[in-house]
One Martini backbone bead per residue (centre of mass of N, CA, C, O) as a GRO file, in nm:
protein
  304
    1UNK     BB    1   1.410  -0.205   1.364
    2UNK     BB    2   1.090  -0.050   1.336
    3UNK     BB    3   0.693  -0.032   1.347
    4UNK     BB    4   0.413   0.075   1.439
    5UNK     BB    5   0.231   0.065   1.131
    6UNK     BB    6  -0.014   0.054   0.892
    7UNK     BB    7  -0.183   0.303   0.784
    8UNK     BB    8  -0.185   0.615   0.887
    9UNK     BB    9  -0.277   0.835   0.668
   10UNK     BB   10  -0.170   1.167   0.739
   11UNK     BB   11  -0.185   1.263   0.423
   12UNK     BB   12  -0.499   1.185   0.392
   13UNK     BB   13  -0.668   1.209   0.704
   14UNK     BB   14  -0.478   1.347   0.962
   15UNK     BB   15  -0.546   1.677   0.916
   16UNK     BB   16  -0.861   1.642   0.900
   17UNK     BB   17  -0.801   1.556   1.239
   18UNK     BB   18  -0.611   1.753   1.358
   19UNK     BB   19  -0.324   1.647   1.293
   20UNK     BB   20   0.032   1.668   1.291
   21UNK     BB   21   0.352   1.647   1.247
   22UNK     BB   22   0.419   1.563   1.552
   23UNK     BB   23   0.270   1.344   1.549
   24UNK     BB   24   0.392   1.154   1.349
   25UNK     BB   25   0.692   1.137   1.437
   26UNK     BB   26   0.581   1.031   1.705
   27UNK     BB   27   0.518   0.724   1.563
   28UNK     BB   28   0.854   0.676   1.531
   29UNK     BB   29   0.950   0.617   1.797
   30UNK     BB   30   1.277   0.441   1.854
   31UNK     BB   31   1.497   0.433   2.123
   32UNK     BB   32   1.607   0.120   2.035
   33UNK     BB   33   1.775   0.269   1.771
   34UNK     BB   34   1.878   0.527   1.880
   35UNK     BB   35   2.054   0.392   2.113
   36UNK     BB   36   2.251   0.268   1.859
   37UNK     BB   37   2.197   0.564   1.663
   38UNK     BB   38   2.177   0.811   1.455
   39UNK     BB   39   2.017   0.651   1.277
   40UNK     BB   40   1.678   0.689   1.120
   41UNK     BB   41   1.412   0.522   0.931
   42UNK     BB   42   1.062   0.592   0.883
   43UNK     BB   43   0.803   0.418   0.780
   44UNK     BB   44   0.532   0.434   0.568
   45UNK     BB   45   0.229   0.270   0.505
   46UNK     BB   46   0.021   0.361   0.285
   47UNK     BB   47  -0.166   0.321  -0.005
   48UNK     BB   48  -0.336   0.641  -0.074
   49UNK     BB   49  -0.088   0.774  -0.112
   50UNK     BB   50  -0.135   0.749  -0.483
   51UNK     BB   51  -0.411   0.902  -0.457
   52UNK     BB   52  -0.306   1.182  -0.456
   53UNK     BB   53  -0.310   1.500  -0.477
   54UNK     BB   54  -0.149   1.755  -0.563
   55UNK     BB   55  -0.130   1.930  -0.313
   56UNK     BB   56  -0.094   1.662  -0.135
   57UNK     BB   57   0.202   1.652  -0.216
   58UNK     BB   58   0.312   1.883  -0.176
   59UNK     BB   59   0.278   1.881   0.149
   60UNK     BB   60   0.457   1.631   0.176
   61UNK     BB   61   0.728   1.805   0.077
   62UNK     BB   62   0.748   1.992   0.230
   63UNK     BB   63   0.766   1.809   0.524
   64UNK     BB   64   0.964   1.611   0.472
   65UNK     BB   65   1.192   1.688   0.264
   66UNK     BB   66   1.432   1.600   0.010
   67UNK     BB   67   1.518   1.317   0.200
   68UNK     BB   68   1.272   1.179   0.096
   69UNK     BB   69   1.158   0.841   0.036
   70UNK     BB   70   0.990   0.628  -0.212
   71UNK     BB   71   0.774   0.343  -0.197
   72UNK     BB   72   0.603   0.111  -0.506
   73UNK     BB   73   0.415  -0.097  -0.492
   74UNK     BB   74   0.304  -0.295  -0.793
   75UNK     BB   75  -0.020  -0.496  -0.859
   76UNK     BB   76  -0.170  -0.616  -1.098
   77UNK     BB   77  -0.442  -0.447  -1.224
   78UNK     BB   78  -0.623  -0.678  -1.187
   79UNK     BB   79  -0.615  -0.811  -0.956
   80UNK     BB   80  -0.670  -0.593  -0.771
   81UNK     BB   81  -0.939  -0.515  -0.843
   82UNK     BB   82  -1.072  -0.766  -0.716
   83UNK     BB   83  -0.957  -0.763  -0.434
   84UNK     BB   84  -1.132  -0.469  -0.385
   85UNK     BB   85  -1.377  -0.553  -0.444
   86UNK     BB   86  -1.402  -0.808  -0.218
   87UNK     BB   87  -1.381  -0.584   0.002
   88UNK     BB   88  -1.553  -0.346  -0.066
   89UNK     BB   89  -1.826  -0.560  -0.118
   90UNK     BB   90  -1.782  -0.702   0.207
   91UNK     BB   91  -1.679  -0.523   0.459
   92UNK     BB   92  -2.045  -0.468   0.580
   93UNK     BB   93  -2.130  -0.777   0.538
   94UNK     BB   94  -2.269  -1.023   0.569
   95UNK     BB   95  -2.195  -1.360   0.535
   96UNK     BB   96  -2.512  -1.410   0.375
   97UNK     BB   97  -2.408  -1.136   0.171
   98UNK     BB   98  -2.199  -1.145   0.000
   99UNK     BB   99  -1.974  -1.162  -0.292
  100UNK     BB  100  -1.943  -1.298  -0.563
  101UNK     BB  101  -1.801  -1.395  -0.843
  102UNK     BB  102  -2.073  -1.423  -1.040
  103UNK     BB  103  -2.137  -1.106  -0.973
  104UNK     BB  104  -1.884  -1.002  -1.094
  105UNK     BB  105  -1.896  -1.118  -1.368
  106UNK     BB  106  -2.180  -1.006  -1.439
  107UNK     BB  107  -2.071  -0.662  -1.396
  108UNK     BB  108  -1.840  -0.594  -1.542
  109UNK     BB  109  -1.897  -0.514  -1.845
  110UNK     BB  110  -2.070  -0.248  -1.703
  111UNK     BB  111  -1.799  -0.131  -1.592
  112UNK     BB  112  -1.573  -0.104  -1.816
  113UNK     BB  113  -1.834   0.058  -1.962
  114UNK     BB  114  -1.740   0.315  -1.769
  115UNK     BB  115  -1.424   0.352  -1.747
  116UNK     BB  116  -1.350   0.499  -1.489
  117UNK     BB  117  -1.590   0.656  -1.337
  118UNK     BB  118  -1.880   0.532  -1.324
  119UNK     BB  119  -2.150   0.735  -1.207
  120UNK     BB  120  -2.362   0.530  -1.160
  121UNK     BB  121  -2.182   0.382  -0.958
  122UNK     BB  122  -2.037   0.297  -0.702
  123UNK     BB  123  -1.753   0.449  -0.599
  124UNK     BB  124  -1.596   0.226  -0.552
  125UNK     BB  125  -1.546   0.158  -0.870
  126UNK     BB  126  -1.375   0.421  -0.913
  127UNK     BB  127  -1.168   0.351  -0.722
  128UNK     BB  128  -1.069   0.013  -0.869
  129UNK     BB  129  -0.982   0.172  -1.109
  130UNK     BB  130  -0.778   0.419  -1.031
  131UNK     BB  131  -0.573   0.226  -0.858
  132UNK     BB  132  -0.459   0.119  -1.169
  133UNK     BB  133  -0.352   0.414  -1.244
  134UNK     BB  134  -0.035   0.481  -1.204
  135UNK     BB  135   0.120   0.690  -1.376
  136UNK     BB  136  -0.086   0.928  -1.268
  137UNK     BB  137   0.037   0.926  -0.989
  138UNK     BB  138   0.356   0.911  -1.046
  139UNK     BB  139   0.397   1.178  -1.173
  140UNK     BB  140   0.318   1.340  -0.937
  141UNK     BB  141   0.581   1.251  -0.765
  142UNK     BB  142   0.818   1.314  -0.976
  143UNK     BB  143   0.734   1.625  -0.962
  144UNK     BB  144   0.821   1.685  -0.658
  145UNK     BB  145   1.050   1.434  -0.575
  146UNK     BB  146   1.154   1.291  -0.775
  147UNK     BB  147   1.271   1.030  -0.952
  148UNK     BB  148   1.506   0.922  -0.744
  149UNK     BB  149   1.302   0.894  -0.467
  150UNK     BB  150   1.113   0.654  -0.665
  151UNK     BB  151   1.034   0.387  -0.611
  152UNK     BB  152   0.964   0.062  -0.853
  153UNK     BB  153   0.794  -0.228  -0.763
  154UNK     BB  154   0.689  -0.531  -0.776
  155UNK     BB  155   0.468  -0.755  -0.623
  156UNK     BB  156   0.525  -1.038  -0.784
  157UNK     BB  157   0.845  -1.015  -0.722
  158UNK     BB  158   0.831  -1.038  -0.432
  159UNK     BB  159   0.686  -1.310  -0.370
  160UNK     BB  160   0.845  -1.494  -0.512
  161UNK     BB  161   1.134  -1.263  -0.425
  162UNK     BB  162   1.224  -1.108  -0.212
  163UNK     BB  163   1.516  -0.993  -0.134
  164UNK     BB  164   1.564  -0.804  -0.376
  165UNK     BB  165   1.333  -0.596  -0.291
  166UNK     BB  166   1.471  -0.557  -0.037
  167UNK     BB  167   1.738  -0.441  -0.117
  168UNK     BB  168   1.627  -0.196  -0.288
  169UNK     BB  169   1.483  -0.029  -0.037
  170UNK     BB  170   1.723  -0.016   0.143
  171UNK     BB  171   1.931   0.133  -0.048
  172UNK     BB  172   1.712   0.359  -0.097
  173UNK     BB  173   1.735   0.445   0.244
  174UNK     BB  174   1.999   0.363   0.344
  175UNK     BB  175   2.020   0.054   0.389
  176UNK     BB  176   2.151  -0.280   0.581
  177UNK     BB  177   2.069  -0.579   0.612
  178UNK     BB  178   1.960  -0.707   0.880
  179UNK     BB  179   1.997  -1.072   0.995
  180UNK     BB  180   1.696  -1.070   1.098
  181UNK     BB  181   1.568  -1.033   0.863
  182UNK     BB  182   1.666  -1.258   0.666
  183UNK     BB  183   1.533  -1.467   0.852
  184UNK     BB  184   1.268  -1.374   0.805
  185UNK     BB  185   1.252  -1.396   0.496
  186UNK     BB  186   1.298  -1.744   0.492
  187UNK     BB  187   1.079  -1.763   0.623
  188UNK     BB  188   0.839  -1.640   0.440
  189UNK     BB  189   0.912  -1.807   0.208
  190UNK     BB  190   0.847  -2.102   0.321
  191UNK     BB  191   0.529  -2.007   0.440
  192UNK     BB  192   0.365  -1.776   0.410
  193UNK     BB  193   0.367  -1.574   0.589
  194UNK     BB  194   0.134  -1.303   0.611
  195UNK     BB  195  -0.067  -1.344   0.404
  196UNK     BB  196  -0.338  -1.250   0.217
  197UNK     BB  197  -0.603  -1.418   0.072
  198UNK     BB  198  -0.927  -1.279   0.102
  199UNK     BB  199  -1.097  -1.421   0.349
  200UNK     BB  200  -1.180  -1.195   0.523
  201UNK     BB  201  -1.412  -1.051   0.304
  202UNK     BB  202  -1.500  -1.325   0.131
  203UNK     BB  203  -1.458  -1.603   0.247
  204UNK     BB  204  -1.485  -1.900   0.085
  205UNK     BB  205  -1.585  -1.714  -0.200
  206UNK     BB  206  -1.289  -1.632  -0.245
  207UNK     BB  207  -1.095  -1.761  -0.517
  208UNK     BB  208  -0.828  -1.549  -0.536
  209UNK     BB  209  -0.868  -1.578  -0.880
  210UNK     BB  210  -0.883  -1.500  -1.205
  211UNK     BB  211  -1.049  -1.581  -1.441
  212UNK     BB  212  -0.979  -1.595  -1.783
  213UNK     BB  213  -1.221  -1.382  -1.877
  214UNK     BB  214  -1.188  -1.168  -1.687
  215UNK     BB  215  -0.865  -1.113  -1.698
  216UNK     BB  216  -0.891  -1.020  -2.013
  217UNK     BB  217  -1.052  -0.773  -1.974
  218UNK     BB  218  -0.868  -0.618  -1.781
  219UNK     BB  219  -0.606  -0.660  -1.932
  220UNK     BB  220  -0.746  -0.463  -2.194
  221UNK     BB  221  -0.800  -0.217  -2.011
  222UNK     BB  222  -0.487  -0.190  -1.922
  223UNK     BB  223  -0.293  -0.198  -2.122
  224UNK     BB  224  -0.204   0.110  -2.205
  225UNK     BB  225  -0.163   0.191  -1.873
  226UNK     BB  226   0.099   0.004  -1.879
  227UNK     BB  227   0.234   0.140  -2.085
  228UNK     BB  228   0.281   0.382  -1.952
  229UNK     BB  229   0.432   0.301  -1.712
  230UNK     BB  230   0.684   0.182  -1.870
  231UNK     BB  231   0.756   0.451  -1.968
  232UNK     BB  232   0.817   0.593  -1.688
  233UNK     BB  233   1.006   0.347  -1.571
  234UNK     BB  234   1.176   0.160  -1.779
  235UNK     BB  235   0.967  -0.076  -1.713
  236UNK     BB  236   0.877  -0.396  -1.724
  237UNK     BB  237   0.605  -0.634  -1.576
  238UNK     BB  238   0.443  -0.852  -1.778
  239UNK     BB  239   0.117  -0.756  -1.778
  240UNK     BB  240  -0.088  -1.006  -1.965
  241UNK     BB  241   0.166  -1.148  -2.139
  242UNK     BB  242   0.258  -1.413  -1.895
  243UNK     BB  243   0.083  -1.611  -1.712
  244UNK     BB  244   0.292  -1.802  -1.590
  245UNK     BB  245   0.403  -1.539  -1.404
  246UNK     BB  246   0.133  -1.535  -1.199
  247UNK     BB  247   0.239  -1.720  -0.926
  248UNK     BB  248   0.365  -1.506  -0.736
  249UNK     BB  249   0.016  -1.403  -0.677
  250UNK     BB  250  -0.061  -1.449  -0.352
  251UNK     BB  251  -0.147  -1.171  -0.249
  252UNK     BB  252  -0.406  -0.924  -0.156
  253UNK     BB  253  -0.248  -0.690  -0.139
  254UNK     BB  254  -0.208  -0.345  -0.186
  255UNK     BB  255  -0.118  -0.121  -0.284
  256UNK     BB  256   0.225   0.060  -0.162
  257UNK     BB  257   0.299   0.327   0.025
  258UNK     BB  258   0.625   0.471   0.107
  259UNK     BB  259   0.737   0.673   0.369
  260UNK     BB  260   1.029   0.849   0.434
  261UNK     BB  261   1.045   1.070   0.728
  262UNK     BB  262   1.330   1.262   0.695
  263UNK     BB  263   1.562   1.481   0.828
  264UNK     BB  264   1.781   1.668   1.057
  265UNK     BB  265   1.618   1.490   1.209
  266UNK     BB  266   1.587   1.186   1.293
  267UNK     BB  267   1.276   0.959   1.286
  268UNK     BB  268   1.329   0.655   1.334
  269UNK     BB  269   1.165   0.373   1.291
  270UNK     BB  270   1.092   0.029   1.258
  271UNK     BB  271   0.754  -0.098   1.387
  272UNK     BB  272   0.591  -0.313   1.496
  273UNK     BB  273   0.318  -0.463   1.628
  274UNK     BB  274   0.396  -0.497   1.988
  275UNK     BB  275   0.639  -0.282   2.033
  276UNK     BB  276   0.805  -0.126   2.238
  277UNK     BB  277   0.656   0.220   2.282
  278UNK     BB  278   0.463   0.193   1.995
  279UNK     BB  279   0.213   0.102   2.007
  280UNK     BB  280  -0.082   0.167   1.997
  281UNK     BB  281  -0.163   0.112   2.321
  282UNK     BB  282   0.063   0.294   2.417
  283UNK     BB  283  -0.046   0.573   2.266
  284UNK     BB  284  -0.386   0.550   2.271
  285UNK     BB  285  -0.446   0.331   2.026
  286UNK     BB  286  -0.670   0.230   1.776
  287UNK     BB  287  -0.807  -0.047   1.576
  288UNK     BB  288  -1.093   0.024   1.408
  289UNK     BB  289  -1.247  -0.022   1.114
  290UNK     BB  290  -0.997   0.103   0.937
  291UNK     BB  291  -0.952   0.296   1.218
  292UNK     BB  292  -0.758   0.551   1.389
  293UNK     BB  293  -0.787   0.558   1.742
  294UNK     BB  294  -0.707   0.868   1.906
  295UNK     BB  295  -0.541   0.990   2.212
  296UNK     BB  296  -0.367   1.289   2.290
  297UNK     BB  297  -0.571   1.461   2.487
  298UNK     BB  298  -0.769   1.485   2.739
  299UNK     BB  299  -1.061   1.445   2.548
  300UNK     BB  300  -0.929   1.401   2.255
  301UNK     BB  301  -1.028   1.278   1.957
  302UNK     BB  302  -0.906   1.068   1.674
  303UNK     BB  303  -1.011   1.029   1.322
  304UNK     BB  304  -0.841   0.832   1.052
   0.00000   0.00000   0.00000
């Protein structure tokens, strides 16, 4: 399997930049799989396509087809509410300007007391409430695309213990685990490879997880939204209720959607960064300041 990159965001981002279905399907090319099978099948990890609206997802279910698979990661709105906040304030700062834990915890209170709105606060506030209520945004896509189209796995437990949610995602896209994907599972494993800790954005000063006091707040925010979730998919992930349970979030990774655009000619699967034929740099695309600048004919540009 193969994957272009993470974050393509054709259906947030790129149809108002100009491209197309066709555009997108090209980015999922993938000679060396396809050369081997007829069968090929390609994801899009995009994270914002959680909180689309509602008729950008009927546009979604148009264009993909009946037979794609939606997958989302969903890890304890709070932890993530944290780590959005740390990038979001500090991705555009100077390093001697982060912002601190301490600036964090003294503007919360007056955070959940506005959310999730938040209308007096930066955009982005209303932004990392938003992307925690889960329940409301998957409701939308079971309605479009179907119950039983739309996995939804725990964070928490993927990173504990890869391999069962990796099981589970492939047998819902209908593949098997190649022996390649097995070793590099086990190497993930051992040594915590590829996790980002929060440290992009936020420098030595982001301490990577909630104080207890802060925790307790935001777990009581969600606590309501999160039981709405466990009734929506009839499982329970146990966030807010067993501490001892979090220690398998390591990584500040968030929200994540991805979507298998198969139809009746499948196109492609799954490419790293920097695999033959499929990378950035060799479709004519950069990744700048998290936006896909993409050259499709000369002189045209897209900025995704």
């Amino acid at each position: 399997m193969c994957t272009w990159d993470k974050e393509v965001r054709y259906f947030s981002r790129g149809i108002e930049a100009g491209v197309d279905l066709c555009w997108y399907r090209r980015l999922f090319a993938c000679p060396e799989v396809e050369a081997a099978t007829s069968t090929a099948i390609a994801f899009d990890a995009s994270p914002d396509y959680l909180v689309l609206p509602d008729e950008r997802i009927a546009m979604m279910r148009q264009q993909l087809g009946p037979r794609a698979r939606l997958v989302t990661i969903l890890r304890n709105p709070s932890d993530r509410f944290y780590s959005a906040y740390n990038m979001g304030m500090n991705e555009h700062r100077a390093a001697q300007k982060r912002a601190t834990y301490d600036e964090f915890a003294s503007s919360l209170d007056r955070m959940i007391a506005c959310a999730p709105e938040c209308p007096a606060e930066p955009n982005l506030v209303r932004m990392f409430f938003n992307y925690g209520l889960y329940a409301r945004h998957l409701a939308r896509f079971f309605a479009h695309f179907g119950r039983e189209s739309v996995l939804v796995e725990c964070s928490e437990e993927f990173y504990a213990d890869p391999l069962p949610t990796v099981r589970r995602v492939l047998a819902h896209a209908g593949l098997a685990i190649p022996s390649a994907m097995m070793a590099s599972l086990e190497k993930k494993g051992q040594t915590g490879a590829e996790r980002n800790a929060g440290g992009q954005w936020g420098g030595a000063g982001y301490v990577g997880r909630l104080a207890p006091l802060e925790l307790a707040k935001l777990d009581a925010f969600y606590r309501p939204h999160n039981a709405e979730l466990y009734a929506l998919i009839g499982r329970s992930f146990g966030w807010g209720e067993d501490p001892a349970g979090r220690e398998g979030r390591r990584s500040s990774n968030q929200t994540r959607m991805a979507g298998a655009p198969t139809s009746d000619q499948p196109v492609g699967g799954i490419r790293t960064r920097g695999s033959s034929g499929g990378s950035p740099a060799a479709r004519g695309c950069t990744y700048v300041q998290r936006r896909y600048i993409c050259t499709q004919a000369a002189p045209k540009r897209l900025e995704l």
